[in-house]
C-alpha positions in Angstrom: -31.7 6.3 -10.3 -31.2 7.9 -13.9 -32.5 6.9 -16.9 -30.2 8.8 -19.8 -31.4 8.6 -23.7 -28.1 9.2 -25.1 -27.8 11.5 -27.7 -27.2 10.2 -31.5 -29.0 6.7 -30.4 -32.8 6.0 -31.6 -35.6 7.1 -29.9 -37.4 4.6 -27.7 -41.1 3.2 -27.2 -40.4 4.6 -23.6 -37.7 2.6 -22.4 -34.3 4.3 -21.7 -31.0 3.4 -23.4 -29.0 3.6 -20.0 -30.3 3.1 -16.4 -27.6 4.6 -13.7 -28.4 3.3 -10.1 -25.7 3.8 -7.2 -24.5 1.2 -5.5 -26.9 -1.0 -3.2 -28.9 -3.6 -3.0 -30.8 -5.4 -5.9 -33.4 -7.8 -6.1 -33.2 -10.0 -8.9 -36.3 -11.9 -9.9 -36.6 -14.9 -11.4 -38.8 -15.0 -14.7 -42.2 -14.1 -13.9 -44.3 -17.0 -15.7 -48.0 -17.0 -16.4 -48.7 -19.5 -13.8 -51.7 -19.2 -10.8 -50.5 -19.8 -7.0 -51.0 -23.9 -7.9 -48.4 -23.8 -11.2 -51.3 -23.9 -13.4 -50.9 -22.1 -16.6 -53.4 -19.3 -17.1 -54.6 -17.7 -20.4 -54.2 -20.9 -22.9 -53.5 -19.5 -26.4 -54.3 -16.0 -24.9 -51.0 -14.4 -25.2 -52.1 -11.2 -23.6 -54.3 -12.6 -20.6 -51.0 -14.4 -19.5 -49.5 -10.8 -19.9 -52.0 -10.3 -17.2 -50.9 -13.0 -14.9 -46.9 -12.1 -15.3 -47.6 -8.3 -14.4 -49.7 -10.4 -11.0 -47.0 -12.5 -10.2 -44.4 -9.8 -11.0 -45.7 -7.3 -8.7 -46.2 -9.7 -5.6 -42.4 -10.5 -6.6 -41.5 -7.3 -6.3 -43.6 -6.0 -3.5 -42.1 -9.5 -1.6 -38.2 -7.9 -1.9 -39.8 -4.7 -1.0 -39.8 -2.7 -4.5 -42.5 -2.0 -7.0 -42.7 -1.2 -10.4 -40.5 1.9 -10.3 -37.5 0.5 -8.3 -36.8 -1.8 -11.3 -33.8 -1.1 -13.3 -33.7 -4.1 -16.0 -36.5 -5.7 -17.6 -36.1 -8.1 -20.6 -39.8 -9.5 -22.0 -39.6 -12.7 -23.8 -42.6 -13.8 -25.8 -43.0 -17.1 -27.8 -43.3 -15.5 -31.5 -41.6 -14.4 -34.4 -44.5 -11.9 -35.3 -43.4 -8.2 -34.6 -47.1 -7.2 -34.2 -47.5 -10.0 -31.7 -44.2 -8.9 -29.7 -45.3 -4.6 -30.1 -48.8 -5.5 -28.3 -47.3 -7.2 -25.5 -45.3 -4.3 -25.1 -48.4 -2.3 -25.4 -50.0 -4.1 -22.8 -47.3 -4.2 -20.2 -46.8 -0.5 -20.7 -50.2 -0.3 -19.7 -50.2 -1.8 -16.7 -49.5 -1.5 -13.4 -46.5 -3.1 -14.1 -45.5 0.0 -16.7 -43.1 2.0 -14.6 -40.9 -1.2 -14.7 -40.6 -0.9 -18.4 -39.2 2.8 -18.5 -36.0 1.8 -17.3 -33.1 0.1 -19.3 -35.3 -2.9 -20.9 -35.3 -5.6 -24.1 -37.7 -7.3 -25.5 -37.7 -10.6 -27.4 -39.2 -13.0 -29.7 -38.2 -16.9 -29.1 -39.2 -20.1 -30.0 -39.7 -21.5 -26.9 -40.2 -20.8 -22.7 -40.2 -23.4 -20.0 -44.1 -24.6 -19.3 -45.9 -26.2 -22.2 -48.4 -23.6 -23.7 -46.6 -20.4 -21.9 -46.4 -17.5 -24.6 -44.6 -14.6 -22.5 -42.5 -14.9 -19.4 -40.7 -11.3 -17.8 -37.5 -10.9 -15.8 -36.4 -8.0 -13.3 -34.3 -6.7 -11.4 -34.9 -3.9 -9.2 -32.7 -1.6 -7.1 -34.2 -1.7 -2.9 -35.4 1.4 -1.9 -32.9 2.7 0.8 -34.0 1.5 4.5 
């Protein structure tokens, strides 16, 4: 895998403009949601202890295809805000994690109005490129 920060585009809080992989096979995750292992939604009104239950859920995701956090190659974080302050500590708090290597590759993150569960504030997508057998 590459990761290329083209020259003449910004500089980036540490993800990378362009993630080369050759071709293989990927494991695309569905959105990681701050839900326990009985769909009940943790971290109500606590925007970055559901952070903490995505980054759970994502790695037992990944570690289920048989990946971890640096075999990911897109990652797109969606949090329910318009505040950039709000959206720069998720960030913060992701990069922190163990969850972090995922976020060095290509990666987006967004503000919205709305995610699926009633009360869910942040919600995190993959995809990861399988370590060759």
């Amino acid at each position: 895998m590459r990761r290329i920060h083209p020259e003449g585009l910004h500089p980036t809080p540490g993800y990378s403009h362009v993630t080369v992989v050759p071709a293989g096979v990927t494991a695309h995750l569905s959105g990681q949601c701050p839900l326990d292992a009985e769909g009940r939604l943790v971290g109500e009104g606590d925007v970055l202890a559901q952070t903490d239950q995505v980054v759970a859920n994502a790695l037992r995701a990944l570690a289920a295809a048989g990946a971890g956090p640096s075999d990911v190659v897109r990652a797109v974080v969606h949090v329910r805000t318009r505040d950039t302050a709000t959206l720069g500590a998720v960030w913060q708090h992701l990069r922190a994690s163990a969850l972090g290597p995922a976020l060095t590759a290509a990666a987006t993150l967004l503000g919205t109005s709305a995610l699926g569960y009633p009360g869910q504030l942040v919600e995190v997508d993959l995809t990861a490129a399988l370590p060759a057998a």
